[in-house]
N, C-alpha and C positions, 0 to 999 in steps of 0.2 A: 342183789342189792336193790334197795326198795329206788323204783323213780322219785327225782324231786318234782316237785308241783311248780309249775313255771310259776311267780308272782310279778304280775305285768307293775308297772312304775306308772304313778299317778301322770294322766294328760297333762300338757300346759295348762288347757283351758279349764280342768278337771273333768269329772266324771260325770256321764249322761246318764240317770236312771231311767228305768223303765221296766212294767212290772213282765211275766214272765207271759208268752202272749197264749201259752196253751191253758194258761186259769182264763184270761178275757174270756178266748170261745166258749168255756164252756160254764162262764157267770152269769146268773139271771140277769146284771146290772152291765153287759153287753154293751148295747145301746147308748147306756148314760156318759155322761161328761164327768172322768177320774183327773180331769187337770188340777184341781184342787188339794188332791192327796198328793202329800210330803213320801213322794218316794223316795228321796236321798236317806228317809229315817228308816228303811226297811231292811230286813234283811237279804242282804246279796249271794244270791245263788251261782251266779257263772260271771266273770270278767269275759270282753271280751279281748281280742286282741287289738281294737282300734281304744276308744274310749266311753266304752258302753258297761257298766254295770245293771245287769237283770238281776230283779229281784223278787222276792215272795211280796204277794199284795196282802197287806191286811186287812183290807175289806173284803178280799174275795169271798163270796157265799158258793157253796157247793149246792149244785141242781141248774134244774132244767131252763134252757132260755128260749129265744125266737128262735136263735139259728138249731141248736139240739133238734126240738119241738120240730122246724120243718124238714132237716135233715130223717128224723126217724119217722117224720109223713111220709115223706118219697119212699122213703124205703120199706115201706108196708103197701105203698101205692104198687111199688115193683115187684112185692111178690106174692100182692092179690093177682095183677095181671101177670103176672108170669106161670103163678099157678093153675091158670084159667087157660092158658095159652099155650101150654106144652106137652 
């Protein structure tokens, strides 16, 4: 018998959006200020069990940002010196 999908019941206060924070990391538009963008109008990807709806961001752009960009420096820093090192 298939499970049913729990469907949480609207908050009092209603629903918190917010976009999904693994697109932020890896958005070139990281840094910027998304208070602007109507997330209540997005599409919602996971309820949570408090009163949080996560959602797909429609701005999000796919590619590289600061954090990416310095994440994959170190890690070429790590294994120029480690290759040199062992």
């Amino acid at each position: 018998m298939a499970k049913k999908k729990k469907k949480f019941v609207e908050p009092e206060g209603g629903w918190l959006f917010h976009p999904s924070g693994d697109m932020c990391m890896s958005c070139p538009r990281l840094l910027d200020d998304c208070s602007h963008l109507e997330f209540a109008n997005m599409k919602a990807v996971m309820e949570t069990y408090e009163s949080h709806k996560i959602v797909k961001c429609t701005e999000y752009v796919h590619g590289d940002n600061e954090w990416t960009k310095l994440q994959n420096f170190k890690q070429g820093v790590l294994s120029y010196v480690g290759s040199h090192y062992s």
